[in-house]
C-alpha positions in Angstrom: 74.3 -12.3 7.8 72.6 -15.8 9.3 72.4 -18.7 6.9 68.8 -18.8 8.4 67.6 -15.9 6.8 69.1 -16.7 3.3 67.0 -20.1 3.5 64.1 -18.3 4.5 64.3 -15.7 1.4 65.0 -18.6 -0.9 61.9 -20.3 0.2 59.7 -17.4 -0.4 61.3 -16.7 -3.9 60.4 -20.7 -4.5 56.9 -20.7 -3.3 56.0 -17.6 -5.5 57.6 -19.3 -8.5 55.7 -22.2 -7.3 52.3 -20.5 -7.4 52.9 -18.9 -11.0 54.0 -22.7 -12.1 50.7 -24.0 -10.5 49.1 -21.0 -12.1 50.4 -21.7 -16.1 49.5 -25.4 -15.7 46.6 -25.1 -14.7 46.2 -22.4 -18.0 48.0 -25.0 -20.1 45.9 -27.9 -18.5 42.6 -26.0 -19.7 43.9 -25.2 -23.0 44.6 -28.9 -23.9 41.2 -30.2 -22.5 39.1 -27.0 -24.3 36.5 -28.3 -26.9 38.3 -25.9 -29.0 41.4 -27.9 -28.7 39.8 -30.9 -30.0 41.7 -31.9 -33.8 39.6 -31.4 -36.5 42.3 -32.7 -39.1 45.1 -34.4 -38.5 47.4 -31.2 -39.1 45.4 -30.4 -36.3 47.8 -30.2 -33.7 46.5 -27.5 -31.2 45.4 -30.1 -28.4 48.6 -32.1 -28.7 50.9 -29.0 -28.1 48.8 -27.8 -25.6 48.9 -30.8 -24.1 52.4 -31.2 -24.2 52.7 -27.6 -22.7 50.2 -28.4 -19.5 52.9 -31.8 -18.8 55.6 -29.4 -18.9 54.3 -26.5 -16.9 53.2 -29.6 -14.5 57.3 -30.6 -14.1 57.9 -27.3 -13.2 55.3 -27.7 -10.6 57.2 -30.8 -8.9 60.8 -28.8 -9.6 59.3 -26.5 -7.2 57.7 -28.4 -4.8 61.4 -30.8 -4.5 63.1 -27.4 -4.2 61.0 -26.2 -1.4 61.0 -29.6 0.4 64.7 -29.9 -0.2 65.7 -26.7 1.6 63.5 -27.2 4.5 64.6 -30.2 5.4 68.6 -28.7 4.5 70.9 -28.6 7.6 72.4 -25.6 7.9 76.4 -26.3 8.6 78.2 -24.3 10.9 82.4 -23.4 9.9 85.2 -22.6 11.0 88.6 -22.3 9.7 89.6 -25.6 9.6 86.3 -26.6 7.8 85.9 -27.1 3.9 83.8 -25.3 1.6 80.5 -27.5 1.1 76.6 -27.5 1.0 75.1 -24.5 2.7 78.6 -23.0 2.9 77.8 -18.8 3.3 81.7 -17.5 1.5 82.7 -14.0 1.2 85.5 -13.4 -1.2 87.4 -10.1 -2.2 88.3 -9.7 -5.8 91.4 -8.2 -6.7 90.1 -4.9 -7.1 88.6 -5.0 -3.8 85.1 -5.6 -4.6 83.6 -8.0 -2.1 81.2 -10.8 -3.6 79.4 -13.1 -1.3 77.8 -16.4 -2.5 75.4 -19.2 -0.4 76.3 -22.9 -2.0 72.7 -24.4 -2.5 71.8 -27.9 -3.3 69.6 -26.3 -5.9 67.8 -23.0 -7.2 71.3 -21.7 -8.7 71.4 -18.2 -10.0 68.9 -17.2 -7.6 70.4 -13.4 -6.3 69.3 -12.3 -2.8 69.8 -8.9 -1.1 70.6 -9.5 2.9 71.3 -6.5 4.8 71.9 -4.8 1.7 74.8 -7.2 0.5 74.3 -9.0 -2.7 74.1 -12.9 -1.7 74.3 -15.0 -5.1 73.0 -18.7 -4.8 75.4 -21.1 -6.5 74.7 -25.2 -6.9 77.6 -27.6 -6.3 77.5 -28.3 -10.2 78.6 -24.6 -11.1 82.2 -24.1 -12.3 82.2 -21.3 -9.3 81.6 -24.5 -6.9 83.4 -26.5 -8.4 86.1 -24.3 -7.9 85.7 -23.3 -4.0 84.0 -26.6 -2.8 87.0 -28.3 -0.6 89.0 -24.5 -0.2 89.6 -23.3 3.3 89.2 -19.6 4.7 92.1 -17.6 3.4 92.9 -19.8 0.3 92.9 -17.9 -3.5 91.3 -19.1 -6.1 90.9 -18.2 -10.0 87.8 -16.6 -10.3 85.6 -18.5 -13.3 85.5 -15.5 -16.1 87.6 -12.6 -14.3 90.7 -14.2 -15.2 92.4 -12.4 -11.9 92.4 -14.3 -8.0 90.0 -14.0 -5.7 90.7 -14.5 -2.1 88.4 -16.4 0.2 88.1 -14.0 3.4 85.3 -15.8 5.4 83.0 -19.0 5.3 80.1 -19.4 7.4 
């Protein structure tokens, strides 16, 4: 699996949320400034929520654009067993039942779950409790897995 290619899917996943973003505030942006918008009371309150809508749908917008800036410019840090879990760590842990899980530590875009080479790849943020947990943790080292209540062990990080 190359760290390479899971930045490359999380860019595409980021621009198409970016063109629906553009796409709603553009919607919301034409709703506010309709003449049909326009108060004719002042219960009236139409425009004003449309036009609060069209400012948020427009934050989304620069969430995305950051996001997609952000990982192009990301370096992409190579480990080895004597290295730390950080930013753009790739970790592959077994569960206790066996089950292997496999999560890329993003500066942002958490949640986000990829498919690479037909292994689940689940992006986590420094800020999760999941993170929080591995970030400093060395190959080999166990950890409590957040929710599971049962140890996990960390069997590679790229």
């Amino acid at each position: 699996m190359n760290k390479e290619t899971i930045r490359q899917k999380i860019l595409l996943h980021l621009e198409e949320q970016l063109k629906l973003a553009i796409h709603a505030a553009n919607e919301a942006k034409s709703l506010a400034t309709h003449e049909e918008s326009i108060a004719e009371t002042q219960y009236d309150t139409v425009g004003l929520e449309a036009s609060y809508l069209a400012h948020g749908q427009s934050m989304r917008v620069a969430e995305f654009q950051e996001a997609i800036q952000t990982y192009r410019n990301l370096p992409l840090f190579e480990f080895t067993e004597d290295t730390p879990i950080r930013v753009t760590a790739l970790i592959t842990v077994t569960m206790a039942n066996g089950e292997l899980k496999c999560f890329f530590i993003g500066p942002t875009s958490g949640g986000l779950e990829l498919v690479i080479d037909g292994q689940k790849v689940v992006l986590i943020t420094p800020d999760a409790p999941l993170s929080k947990k591995l970030l400093g943790l060395y190959e080999g080292d166990t950890l409590d897995f957040p929710g599971q209540g049962v140890d996990a062990e960390i069997l590679t990080v790229r």
